[in-house]
N, CA, C and O atoms as a MOPAC input file, in Angstrom:
PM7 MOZYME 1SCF
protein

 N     96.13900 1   137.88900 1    15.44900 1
 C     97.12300 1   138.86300 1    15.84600 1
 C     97.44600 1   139.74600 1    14.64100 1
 O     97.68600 1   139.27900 1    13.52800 1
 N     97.44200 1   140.63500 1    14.83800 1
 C     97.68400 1   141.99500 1    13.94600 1
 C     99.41800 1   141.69300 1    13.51100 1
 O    100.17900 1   141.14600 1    14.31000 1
 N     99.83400 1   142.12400 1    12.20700 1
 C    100.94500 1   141.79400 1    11.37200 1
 C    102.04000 1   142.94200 1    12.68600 1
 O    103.16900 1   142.51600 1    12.92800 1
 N    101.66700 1   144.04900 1    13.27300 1
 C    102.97300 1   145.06200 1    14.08000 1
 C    102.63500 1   144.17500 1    14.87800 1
 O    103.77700 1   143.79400 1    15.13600 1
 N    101.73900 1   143.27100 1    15.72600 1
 C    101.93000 1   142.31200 1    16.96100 1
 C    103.18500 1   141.48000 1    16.90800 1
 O    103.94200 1   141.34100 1    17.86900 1
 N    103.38500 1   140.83900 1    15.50800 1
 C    104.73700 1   139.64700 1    15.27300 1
 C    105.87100 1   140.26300 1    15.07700 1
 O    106.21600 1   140.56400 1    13.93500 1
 N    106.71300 1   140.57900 1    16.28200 1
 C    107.96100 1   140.52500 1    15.91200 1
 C    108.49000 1   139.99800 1    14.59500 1
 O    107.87500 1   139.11200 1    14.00100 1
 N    109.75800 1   140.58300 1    14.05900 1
 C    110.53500 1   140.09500 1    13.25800 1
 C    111.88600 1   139.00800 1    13.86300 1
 O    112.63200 1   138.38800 1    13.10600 1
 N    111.92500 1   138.99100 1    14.63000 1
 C    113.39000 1   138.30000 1    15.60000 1
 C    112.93200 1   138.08700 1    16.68400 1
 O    111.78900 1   138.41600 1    17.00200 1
 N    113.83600 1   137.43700 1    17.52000 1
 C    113.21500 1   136.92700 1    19.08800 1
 C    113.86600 1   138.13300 1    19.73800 1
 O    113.35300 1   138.55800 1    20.77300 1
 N    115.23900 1   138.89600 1    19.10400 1
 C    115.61400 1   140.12000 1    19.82000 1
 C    114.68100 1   141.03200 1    20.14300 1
 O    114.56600 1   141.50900 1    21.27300 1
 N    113.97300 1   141.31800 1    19.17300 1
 C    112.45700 1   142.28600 1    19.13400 1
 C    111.54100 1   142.18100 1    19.66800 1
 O    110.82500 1   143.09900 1    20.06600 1
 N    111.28400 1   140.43800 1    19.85300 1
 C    110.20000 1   140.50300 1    20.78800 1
 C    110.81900 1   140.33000 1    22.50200 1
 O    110.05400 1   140.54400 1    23.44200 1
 N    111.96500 1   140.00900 1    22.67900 1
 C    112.65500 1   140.42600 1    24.31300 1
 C    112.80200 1   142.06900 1    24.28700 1
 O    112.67300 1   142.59600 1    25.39200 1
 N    112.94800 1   142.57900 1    23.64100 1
 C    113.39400 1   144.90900 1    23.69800 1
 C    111.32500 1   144.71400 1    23.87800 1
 O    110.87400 1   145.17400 1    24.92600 1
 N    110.65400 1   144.29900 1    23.23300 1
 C    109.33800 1   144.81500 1    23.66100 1
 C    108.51300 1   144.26600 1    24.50100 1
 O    107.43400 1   144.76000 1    24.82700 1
 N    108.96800 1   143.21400 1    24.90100 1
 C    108.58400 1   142.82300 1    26.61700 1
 C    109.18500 1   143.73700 1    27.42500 1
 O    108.41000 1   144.43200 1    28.08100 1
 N    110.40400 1   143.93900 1    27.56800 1
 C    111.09000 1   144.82100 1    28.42400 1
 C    110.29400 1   146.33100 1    28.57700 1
 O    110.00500 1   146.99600 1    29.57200 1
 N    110.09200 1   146.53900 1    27.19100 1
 C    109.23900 1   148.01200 1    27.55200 1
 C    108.09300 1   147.75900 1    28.12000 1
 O    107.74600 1   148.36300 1    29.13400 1
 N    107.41100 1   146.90600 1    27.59100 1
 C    105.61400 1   146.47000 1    28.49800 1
 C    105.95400 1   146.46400 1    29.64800 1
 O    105.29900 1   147.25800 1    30.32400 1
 N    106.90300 1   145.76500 1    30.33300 1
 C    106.91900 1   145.47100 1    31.86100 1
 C    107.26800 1   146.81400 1    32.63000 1
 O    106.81300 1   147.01600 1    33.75600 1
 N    107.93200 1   147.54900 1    32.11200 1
 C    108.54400 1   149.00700 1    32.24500 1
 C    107.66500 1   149.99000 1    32.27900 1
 O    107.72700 1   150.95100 1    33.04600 1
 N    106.77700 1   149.78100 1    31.41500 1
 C    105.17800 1   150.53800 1    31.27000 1
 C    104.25100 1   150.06400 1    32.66500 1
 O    103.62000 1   150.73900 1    33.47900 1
 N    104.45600 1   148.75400 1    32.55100 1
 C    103.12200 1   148.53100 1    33.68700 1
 C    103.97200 1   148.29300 1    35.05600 1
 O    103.33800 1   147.86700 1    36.02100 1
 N    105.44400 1   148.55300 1    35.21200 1
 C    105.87300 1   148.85100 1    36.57400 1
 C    105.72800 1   150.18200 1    37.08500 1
 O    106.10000 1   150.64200 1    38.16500 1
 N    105.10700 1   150.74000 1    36.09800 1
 C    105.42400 1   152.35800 1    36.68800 1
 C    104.69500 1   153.04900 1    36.84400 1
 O    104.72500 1   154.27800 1    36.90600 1
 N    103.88900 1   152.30500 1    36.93300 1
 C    101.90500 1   152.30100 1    37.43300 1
 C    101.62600 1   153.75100 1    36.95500 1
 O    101.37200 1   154.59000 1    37.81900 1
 N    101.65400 1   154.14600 1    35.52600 1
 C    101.47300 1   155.45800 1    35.25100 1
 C    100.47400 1   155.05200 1    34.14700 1
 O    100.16300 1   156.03600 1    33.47600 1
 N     99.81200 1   153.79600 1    33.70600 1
 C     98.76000 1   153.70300 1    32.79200 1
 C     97.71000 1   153.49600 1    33.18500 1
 O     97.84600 1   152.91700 1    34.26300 1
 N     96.34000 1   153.66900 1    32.87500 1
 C     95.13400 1   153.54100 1    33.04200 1
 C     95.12200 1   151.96500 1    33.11900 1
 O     96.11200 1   151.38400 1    32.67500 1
 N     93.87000 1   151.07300 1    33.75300 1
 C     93.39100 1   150.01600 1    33.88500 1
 C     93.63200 1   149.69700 1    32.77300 1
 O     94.54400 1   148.90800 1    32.52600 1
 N     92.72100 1   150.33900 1    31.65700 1
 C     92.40500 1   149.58700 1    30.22700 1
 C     93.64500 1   149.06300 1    29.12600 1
 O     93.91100 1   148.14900 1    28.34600 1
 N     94.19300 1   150.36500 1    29.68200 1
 C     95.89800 1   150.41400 1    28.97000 1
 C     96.73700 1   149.60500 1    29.75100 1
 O     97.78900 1   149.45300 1    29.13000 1
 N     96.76200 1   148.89300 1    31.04600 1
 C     97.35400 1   147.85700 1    31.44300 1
 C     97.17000 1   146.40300 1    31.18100 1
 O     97.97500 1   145.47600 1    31.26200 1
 N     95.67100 1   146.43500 1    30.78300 1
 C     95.38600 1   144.91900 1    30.68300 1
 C     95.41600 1   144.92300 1    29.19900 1
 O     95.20200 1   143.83200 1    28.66900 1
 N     95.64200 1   145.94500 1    28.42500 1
 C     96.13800 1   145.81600 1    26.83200 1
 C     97.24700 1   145.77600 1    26.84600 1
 O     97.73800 1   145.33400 1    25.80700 1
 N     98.15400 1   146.15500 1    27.87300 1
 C    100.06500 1   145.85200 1    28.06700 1
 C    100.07800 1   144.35300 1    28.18700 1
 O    100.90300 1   143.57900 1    27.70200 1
 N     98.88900 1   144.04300 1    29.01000 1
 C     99.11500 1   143.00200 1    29.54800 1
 C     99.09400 1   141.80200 1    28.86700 1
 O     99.97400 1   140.94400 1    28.92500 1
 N     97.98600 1   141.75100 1    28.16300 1
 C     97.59900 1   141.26100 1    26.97200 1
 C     98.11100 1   141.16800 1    25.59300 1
 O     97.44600 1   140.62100 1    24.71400 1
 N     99.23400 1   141.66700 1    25.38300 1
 C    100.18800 1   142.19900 1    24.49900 1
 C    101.46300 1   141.27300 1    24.95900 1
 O    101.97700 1   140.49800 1    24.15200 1
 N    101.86000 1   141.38000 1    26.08100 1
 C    102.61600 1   140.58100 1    26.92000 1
 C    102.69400 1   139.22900 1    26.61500 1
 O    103.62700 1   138.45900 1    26.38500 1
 N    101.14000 1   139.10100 1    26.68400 1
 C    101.00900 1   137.06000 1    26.99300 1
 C    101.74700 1   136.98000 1    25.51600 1
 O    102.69300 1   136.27900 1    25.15700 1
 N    100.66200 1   138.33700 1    24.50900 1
 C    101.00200 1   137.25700 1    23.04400 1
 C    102.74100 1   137.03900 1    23.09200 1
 O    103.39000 1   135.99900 1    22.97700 1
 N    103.10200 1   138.16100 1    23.26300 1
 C    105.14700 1   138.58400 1    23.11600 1
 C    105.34700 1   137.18700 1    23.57400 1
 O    105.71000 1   136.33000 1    22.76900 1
 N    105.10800 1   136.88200 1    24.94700 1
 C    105.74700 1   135.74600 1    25.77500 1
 C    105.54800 1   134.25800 1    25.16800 1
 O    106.35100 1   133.35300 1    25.39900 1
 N    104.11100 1   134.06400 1    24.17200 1
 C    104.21300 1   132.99800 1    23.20500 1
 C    104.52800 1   132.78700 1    22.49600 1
 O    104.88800 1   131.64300 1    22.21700 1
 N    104.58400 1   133.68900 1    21.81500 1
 C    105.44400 1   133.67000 1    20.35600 1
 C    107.30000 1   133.48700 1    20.74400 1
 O    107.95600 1   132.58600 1    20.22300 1
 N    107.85700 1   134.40600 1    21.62700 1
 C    109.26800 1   134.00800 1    22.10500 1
 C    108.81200 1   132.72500 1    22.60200 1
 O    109.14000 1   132.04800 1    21.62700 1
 N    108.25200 1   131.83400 1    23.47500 1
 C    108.15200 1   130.35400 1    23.92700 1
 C    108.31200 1   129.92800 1    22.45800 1
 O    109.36800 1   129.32600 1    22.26200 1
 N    107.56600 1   130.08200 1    21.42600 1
 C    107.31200 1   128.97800 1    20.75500 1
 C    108.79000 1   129.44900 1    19.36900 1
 O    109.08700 1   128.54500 1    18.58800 1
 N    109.42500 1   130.60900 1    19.25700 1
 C    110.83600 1   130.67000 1    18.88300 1
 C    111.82500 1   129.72700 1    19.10200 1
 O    112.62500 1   129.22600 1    18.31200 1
 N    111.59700 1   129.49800 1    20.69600 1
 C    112.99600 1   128.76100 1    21.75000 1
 C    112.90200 1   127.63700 1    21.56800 1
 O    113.83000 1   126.82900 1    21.54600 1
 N    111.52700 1   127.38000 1    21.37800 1
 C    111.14800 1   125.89200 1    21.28200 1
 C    111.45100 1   124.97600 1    19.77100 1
 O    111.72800 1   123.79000 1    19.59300 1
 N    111.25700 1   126.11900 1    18.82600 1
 C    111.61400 1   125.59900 1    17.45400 1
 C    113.07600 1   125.73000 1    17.02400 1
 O    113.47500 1   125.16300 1    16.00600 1
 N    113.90600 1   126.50000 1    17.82100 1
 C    115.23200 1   126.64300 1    18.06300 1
 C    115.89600 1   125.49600 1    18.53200 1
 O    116.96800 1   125.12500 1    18.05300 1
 N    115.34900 1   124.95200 1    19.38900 1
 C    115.96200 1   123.86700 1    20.58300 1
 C    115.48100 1   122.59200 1    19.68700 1
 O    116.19500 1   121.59000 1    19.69900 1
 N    114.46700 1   122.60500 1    19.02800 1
 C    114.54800 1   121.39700 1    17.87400 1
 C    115.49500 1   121.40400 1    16.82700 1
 O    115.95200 1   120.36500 1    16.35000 1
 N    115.78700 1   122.47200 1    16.47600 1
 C    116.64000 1   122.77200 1    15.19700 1
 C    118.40800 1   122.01100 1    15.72800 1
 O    119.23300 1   121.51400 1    14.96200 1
 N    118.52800 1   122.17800 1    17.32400 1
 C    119.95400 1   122.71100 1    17.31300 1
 C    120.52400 1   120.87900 1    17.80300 1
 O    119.81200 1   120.03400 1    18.34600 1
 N    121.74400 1   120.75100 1    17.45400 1
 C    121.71500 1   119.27800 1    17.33300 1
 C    123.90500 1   119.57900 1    17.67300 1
 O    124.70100 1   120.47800 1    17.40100 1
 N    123.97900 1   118.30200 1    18.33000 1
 C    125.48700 1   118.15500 1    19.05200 1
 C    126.18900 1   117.03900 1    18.02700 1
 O    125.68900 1   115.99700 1    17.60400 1
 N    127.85200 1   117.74400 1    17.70000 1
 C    127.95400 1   116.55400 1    16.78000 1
 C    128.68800 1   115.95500 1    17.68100 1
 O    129.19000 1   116.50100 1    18.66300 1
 N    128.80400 1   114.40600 1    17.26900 1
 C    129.64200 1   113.82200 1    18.27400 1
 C    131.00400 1   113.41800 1    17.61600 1
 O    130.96500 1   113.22300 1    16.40100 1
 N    131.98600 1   113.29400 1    18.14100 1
 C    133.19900 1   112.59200 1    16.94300 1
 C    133.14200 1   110.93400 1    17.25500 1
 O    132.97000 1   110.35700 1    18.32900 1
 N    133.32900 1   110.45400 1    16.05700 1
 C    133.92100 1   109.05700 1    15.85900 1
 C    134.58800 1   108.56000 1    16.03200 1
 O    135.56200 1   109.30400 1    16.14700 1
 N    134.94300 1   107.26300 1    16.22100 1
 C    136.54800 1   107.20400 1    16.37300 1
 C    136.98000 1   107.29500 1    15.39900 1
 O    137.95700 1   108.02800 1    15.55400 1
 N    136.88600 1   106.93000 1    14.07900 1
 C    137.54000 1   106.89400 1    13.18300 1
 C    138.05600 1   108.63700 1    12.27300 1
 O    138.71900 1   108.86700 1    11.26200 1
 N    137.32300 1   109.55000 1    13.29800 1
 C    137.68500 1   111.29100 1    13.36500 1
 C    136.37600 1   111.94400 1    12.49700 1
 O    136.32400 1   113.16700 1    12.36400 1
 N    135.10200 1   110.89300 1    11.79100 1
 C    134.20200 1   111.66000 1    11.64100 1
 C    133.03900 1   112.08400 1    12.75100 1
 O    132.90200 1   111.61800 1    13.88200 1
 N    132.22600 1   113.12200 1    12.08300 1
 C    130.99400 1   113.47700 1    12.93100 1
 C    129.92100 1   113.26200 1    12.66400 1
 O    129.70200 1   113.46500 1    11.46900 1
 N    129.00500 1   112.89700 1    13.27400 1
 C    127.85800 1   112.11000 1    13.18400 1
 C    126.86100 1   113.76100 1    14.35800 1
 O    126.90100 1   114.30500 1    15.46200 1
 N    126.29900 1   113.79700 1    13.33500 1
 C    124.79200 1   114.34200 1    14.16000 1
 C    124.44500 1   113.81600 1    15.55700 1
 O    125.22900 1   112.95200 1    15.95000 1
 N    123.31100 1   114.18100 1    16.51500 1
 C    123.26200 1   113.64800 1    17.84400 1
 C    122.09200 1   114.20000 1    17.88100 1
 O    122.08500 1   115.25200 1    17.24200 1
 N    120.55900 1   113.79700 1    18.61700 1
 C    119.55600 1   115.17000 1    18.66800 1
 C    120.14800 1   116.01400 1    20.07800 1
 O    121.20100 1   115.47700 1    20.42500 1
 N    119.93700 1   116.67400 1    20.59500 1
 C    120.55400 1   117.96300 1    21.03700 1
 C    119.38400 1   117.48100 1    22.24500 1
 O    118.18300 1   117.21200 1    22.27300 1
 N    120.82600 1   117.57300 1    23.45100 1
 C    120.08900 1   116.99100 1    24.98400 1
 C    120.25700 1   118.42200 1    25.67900 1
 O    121.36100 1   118.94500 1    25.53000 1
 N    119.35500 1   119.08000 1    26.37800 1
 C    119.46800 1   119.59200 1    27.46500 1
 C    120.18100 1   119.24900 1    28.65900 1
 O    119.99500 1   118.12600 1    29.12800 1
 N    121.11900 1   120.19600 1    29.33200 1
 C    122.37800 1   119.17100 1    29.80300 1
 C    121.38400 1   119.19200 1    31.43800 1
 O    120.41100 1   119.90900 1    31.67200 1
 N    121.80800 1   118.51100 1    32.05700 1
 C    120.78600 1   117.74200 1    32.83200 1
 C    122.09500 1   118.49900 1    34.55000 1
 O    123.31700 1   118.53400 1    34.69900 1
 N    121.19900 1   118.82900 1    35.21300 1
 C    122.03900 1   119.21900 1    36.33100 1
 C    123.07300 1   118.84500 1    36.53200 1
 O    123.90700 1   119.72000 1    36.76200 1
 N    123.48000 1   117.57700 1    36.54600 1
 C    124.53500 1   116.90800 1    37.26900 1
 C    125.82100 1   117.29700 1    35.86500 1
 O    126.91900 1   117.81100 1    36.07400 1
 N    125.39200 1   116.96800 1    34.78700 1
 C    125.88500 1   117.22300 1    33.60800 1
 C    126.72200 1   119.00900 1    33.71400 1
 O    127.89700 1   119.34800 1    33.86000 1
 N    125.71600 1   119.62200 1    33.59100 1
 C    125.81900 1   121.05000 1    34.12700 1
 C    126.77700 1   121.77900 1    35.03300 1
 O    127.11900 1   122.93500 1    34.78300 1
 N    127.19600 1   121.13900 1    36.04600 1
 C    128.07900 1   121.76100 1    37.31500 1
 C    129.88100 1   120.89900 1    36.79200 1
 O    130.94200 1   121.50000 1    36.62100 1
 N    129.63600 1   119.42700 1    36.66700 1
 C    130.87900 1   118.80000 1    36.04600 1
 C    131.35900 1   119.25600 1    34.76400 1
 O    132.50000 1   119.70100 1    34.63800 1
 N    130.38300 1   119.15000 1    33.62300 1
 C    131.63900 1   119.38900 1    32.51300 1
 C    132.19900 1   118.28700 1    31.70100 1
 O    132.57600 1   118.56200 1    30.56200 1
 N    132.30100 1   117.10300 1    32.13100 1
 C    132.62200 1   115.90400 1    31.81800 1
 C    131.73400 1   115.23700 1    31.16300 1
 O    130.67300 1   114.98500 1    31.73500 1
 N    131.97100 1   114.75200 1    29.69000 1
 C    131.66200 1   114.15800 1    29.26800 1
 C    132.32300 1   112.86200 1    28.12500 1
 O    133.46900 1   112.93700 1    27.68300 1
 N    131.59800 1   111.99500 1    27.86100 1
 C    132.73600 1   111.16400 1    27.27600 1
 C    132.76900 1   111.26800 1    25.99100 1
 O    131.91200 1   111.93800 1    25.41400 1
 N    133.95900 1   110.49700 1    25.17600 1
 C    134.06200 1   110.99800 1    24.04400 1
 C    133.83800 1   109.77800 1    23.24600 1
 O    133.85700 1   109.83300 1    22.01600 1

């Protein structure tokens, strides 16, 4: 991948998906120039996957103690049921 292919931020690479998709909704490019949008796309869409993914390892829940310290936790994806309640214990 070419060094202008890699975004600098994951903001940059979501503003230039948005334009690719914007480009090839508006059916105003040639074949060749779509499947190079297109293709441009996949890379954008891996590189943001593999951002979120090294993000979501990084990010971690502290829990409190009883005794009022915090202890690290690895960082759960809250799970449907989790999600709609809200409740959790302490």
């Amino acid at each position: 991948m070419a060094e202008q292919d890699v975004p600098q931020d994951f903001a940059t690479t979501l503003t230039q998906l948005e334009q690719l998709v914007a480009q090839l909704e508006s059916g105003e490019l040639t074949l060749e120039a779509s499947l190079a949008a297109f293709e441009r796309g996949i890379r954008l869409t891996r590189d943001a996957q593999g951002r979120l993914d090294n993000a979501e390892l990084k990010v971690q829940a502290l829990l409190e103690q009883a005794d009022g310290s915090l202890r690290p936790a690895p960082f759960d994806a809250p799970s449907d049921a989790a999600a709609g309640g809200g409740d959790r214990e302490r």
